[in-house]
MARVOKOL-405009 format. One record per residue: residue in one letter; x, y, z of N, C-alpha, C, O, CB in turn. Coordinates in steps of 0.1 Angstrom, whole numbers, plus 5000, padded with zeros to 4 digits. Atoms other than C-alpha are relative to their C-alpha. Glycine has a CB too. Layout:
aXYZXYZXYZXYZXYZ ...
***
This chain:
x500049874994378132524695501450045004502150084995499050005012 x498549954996381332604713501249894993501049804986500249995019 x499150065008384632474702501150035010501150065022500150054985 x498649984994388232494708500350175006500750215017501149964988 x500449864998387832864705499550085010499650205011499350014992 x500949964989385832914732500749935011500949815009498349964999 x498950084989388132814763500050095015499850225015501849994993 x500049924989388232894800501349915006501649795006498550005009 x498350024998391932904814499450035020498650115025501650204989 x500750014988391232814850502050065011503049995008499049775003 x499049964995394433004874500649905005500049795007499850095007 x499550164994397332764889499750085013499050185013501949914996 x500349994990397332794925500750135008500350195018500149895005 x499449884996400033084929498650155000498850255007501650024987 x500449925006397233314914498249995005497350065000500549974985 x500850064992394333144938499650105008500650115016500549905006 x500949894994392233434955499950114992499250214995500450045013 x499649875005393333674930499249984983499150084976502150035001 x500250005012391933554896499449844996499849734992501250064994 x501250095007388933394887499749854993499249744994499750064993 x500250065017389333284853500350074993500650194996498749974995 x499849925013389933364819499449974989499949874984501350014995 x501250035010387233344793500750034985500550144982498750115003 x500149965012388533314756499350024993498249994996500449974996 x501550035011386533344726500250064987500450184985498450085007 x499649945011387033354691499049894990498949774989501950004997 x500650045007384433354664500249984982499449954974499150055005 x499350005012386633384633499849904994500349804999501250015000 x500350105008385433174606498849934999498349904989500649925003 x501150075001382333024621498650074995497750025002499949965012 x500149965011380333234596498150005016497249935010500649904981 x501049974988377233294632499450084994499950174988500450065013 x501049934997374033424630499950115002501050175000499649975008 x500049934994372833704642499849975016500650005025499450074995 x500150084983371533544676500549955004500549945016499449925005 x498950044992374233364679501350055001502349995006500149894998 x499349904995376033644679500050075015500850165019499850084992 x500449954989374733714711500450005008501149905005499350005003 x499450024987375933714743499050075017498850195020501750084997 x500150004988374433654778501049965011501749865012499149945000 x499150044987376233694810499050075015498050155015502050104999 x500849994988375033714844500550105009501750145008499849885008 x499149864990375533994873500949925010500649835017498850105011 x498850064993378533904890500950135006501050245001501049924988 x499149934998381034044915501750034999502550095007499750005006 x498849995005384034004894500350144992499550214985500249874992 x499149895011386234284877500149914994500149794995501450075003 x499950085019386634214841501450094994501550214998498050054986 x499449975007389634314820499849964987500249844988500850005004 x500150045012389034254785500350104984500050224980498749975002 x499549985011390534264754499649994988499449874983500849965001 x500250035012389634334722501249964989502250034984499250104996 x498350065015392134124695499250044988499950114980500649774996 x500049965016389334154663498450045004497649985010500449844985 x501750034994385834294666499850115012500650185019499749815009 x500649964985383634434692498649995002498049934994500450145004 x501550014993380434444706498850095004499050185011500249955011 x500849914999377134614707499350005017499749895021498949984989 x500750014985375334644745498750014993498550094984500450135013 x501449975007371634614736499149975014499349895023499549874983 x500849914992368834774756499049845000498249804991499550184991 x500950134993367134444771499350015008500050035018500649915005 x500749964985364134494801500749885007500849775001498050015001 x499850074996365534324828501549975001501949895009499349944996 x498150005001369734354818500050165002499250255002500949954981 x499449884994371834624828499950064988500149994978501549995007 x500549915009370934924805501450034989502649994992499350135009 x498449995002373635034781500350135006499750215013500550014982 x498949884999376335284785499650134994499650164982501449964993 x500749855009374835644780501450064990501150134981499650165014 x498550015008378535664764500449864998500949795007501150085010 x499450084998379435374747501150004999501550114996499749934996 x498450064997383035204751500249944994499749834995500549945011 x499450145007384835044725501750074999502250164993499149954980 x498349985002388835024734500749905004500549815013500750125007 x499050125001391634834728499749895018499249785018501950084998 x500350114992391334684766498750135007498650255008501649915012 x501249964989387934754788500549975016501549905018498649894998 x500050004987387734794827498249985002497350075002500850145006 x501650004995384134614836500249995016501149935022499049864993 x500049984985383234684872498949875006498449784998499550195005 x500950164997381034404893498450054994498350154987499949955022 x501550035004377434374885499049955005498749835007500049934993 x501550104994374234334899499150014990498050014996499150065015 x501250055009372034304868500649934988501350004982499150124996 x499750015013372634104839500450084987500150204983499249954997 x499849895018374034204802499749914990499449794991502050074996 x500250035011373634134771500050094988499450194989499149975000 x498849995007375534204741499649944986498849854984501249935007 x499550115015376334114702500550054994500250174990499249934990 x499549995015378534084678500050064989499250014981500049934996 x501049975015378134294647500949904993500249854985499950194990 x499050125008380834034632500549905006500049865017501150054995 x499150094991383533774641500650135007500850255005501349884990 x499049914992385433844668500849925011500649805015499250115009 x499150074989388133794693500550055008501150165006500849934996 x499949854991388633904725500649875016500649745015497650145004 x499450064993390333774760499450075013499350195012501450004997 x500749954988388633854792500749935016500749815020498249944996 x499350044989390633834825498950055011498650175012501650055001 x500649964987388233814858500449965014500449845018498849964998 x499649984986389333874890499050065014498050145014501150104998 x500749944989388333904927499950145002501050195004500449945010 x500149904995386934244935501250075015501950175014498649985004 x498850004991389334254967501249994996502150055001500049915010 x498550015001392234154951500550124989501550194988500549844996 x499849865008391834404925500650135003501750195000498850044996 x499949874993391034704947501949995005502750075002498550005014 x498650014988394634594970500949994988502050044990500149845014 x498950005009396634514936500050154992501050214989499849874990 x500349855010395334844916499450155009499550255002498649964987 x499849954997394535044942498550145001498350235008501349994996 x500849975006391335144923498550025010498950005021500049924990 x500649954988388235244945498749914991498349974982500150195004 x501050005010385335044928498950005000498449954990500149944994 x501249935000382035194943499850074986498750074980499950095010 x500549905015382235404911500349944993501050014985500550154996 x499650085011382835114888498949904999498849824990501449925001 x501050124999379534904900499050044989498550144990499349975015 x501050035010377334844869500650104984499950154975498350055008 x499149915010380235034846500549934995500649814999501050105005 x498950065007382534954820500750184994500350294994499349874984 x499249855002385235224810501249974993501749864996500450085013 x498850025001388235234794501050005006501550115008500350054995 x498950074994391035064811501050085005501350095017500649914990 x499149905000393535334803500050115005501050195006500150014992 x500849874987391135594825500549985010500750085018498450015005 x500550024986391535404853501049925008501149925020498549925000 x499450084996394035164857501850095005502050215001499949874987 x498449934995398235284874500849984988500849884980501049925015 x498749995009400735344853500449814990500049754979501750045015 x499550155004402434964852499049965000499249854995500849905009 x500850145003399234804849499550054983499249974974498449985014 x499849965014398935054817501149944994500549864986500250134999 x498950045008402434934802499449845000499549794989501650035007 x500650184996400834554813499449984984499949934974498349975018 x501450025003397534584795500850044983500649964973498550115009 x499349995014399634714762500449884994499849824985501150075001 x499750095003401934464760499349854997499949754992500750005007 x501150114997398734214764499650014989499949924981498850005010 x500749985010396934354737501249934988500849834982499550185000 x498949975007400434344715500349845001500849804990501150125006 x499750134996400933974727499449924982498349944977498849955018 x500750115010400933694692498949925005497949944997501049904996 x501250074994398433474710499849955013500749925021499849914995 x500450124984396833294739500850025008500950115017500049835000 x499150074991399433124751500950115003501650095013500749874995 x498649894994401933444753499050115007499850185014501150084984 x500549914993398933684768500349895015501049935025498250064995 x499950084985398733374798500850025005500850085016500149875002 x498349944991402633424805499550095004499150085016501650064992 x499649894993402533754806499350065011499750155019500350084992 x501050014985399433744831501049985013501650055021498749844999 x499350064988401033544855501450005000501949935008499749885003 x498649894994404533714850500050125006501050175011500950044990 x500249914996402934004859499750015012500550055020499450044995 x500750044990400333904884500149925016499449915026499349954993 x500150094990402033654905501450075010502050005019500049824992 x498849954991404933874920499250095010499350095022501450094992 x500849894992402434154929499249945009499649975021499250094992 x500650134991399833864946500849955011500449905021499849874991 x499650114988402333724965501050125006501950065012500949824995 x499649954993403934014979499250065009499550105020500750054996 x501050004988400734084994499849885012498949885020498750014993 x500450114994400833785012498949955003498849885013500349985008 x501150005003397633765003499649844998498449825001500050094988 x500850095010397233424988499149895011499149875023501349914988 x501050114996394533144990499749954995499749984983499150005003 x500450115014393332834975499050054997498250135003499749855002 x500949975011391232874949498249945011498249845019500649884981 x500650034994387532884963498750074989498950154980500350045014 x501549955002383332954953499850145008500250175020498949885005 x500549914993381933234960499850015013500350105019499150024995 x500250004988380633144992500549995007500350075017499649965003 x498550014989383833035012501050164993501850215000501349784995 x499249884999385433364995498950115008499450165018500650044983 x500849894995382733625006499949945015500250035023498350034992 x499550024991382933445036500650055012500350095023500249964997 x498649954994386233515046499850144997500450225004501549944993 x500149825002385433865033499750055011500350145017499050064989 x500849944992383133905057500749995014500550075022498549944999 x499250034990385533765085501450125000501950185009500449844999 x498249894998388933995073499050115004499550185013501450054980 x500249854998386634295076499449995013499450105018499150094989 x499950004984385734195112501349985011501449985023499249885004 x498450004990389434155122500950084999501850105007500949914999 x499149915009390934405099500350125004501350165000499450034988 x500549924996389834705119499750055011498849985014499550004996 x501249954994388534925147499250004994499350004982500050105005 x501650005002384834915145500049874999500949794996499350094986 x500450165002382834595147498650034997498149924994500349895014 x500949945004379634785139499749894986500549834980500350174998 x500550055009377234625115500450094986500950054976498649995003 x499849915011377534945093501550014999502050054989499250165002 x498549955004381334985096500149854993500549844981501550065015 x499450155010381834595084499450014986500349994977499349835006 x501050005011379134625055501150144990501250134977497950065007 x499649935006381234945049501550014994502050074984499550065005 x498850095004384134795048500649914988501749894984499849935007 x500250165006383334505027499650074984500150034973498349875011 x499849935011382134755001500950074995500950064982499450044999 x498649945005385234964994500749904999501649944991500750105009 x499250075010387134624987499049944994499649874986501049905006 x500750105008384434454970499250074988499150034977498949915010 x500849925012382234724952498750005002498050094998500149954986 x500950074995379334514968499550045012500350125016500449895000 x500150054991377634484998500149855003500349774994499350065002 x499750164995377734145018498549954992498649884982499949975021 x501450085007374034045006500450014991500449894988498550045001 x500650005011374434114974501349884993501249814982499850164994 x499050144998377633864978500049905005500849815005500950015004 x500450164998375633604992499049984991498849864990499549965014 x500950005012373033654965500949894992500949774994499750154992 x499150105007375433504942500849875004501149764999500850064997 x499650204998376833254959499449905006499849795008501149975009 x501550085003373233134963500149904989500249784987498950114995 x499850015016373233154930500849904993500349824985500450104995 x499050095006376332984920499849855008499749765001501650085003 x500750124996375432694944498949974995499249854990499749995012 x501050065011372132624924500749974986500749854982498750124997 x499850035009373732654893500849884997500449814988500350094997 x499650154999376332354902499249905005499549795003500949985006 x500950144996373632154918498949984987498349874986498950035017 x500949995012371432224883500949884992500449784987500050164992 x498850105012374932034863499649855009499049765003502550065003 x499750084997375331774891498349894997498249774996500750045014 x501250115003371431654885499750014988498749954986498650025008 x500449995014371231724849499849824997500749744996501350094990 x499650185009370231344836499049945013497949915011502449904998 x500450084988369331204876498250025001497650135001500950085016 x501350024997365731084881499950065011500750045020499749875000 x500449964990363831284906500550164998500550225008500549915012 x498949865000365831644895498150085000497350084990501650044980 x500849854999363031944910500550125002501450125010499150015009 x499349884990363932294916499150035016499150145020499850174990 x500549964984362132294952501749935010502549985018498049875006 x498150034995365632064961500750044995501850005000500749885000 x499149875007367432314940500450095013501550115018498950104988 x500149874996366732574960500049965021500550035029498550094991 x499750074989366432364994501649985005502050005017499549874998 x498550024997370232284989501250134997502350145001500349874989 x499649875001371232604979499850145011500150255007499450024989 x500649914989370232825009498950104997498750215003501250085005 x501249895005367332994994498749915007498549795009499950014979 x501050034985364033035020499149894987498749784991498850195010 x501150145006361932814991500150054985500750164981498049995006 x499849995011361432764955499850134991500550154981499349924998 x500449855001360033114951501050065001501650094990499050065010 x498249924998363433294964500649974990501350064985501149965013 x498650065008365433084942499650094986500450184982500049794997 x500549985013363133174908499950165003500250224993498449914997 x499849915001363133504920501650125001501750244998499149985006 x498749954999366933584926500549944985501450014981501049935015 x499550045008367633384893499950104985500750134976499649875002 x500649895009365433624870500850165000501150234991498450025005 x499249885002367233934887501749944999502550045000499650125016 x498850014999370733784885500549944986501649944982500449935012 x500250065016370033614849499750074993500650104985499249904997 x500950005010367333754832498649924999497449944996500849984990 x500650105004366033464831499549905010500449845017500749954992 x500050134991363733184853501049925000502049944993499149904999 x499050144999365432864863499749904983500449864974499349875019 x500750155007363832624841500550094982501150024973497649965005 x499649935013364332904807501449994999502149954990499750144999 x498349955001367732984817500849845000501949854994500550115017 x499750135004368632584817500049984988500949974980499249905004 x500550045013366732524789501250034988501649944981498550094996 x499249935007369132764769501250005000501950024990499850105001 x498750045001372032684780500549914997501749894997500450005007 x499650155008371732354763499850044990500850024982499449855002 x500249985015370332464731500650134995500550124983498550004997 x500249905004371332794724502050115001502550165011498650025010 x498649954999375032954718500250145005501350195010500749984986 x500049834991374533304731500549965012501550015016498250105003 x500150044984374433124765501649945002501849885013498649875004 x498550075001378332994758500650025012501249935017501050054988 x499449964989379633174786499549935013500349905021499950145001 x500250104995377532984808500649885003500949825014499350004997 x499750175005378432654794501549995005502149895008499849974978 x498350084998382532724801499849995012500749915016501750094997 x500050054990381632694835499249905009498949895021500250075005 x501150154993379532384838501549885004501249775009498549914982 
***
């Protein structure tokens, strides 16, 4: 299933609150399916930048995934906004494409971008993004490979980051929404439930629940890796260790934030190459 091709570029520590990850993926050559042309990803509150190098992608009308685009989007780079419902996607061919994901907060404060009106969107890049981050996203696209889009990421990314004095070690969801939830109780007059919540959405895109949803979420999903193989592995201590009220919550946050139960959505991510994106962060 995955290969060299398929790679996740994990940020060094200058670039630590500000940027995620970087999802490659190139199916040039491997002569795929149609199904395993496919692509599942989960609702998340990352910004996405992504690049198309060869190729592109259909959005397909799934019950249960985020619907498509009443206008679809195919350009040189994309602007995906956060996500509360799953997607799903494919290939009409090979392809190859570079996907930079970043924290919602650091986005909004680096770009300046507002991204209530970006939640469950994708758009062209070039709509939306300032000036320099236009000349950026060119030069990216224009980049020979990989290794010269990475430079110029973090030649770009790591002067602007650190003149915010912004930075932080690299963290999970949960210790970052966290602190979210703490800067916007210090950040400010108001201490109001509704001014923090409202707060917390103009840098995030999100509200707070729907940013502890996930980092629910993302705690099950590493406690799923760490017992994969261990005698005794149920989802009732899944979901026990994960902060979800019982096994029920868990199976039910996993379906709206997947698609998919626990026990399917496992299943698939071992057998099944659509689910690749999954797999770079086990």
């Amino acid at each position: 299933m995955d290969d060299a091709a398929t790679r996740l570029w994990l940020p060094p520590l200058a670039l630590a609150g500000c940027v995620r990850g970087v999802m490659l993926r190139d199916t040039r050559g491997r002569a795929l399916d149609a199904a395993a042309r496919e692509n599942f990803f989960p609702a998340t509150p990352l910004v996405s930048l992504f690049w198309w190098l060869d190729g592109g992608s259909d959005w397909l009308a799934t019950p249960g995934f985020a619907p498509p685009p009443t206008q679809p989007v195919q350009a040189p780079v994309m602007l995906g906004g956060p996500f509360t419902q799953p997607s799903h996607t494919r290939n009409p061919g090979a392809m190859r494409a570079f996907k930079l994901l970043m924290l919602p907060d650091a986005f909004t404060a680096l770009t300046g971008v507002a991204l209530p009106a970006h939640v469950n969107r994708v758009a062209d890049a070039r709509d939306v993004l300032p000036p320099d981050w236009c000349d950026w996203a060119a030069r990216m696209g224009a980049a020979p490979d990989d290794a010269a889009r990475l430079l110029l990421l973090q030649d770009f990314l790591v002067p602007r980051w650190q003149a915010l004095g912004a930075q932080q070690p690299g963290q999970r969801y949960a210790a970052w929404s966290e602190a979210l939830a703490v800067r916007a109780a210090t950040s400010a007059a108001g201490r109001s439930l509704r001014q923090l919540e409202r707060r917390i959405k103009a840098w995030a895109g999100l509200p707070l629940r729907e940013l502890r949803a996930v980092s629910r979420a993302e705690a099950a999903f590493y406690a799923v890796a760490a017992a994969e193989g261990q005698p005794g592995f149920n989802w009732a201590d899944i979901a026990a260790g994960s902060a979800y009220a019982d096994q029920s919550h868990l199976c039910r946050e996993t379906r709206r934030l997947t698609g998919f139960s626990p026990e399917e959505l496992r299943r698939r991510i071992h057998t099944e190459e659509a689910f690749w994106a999954y797999r770079l962060w086990r």
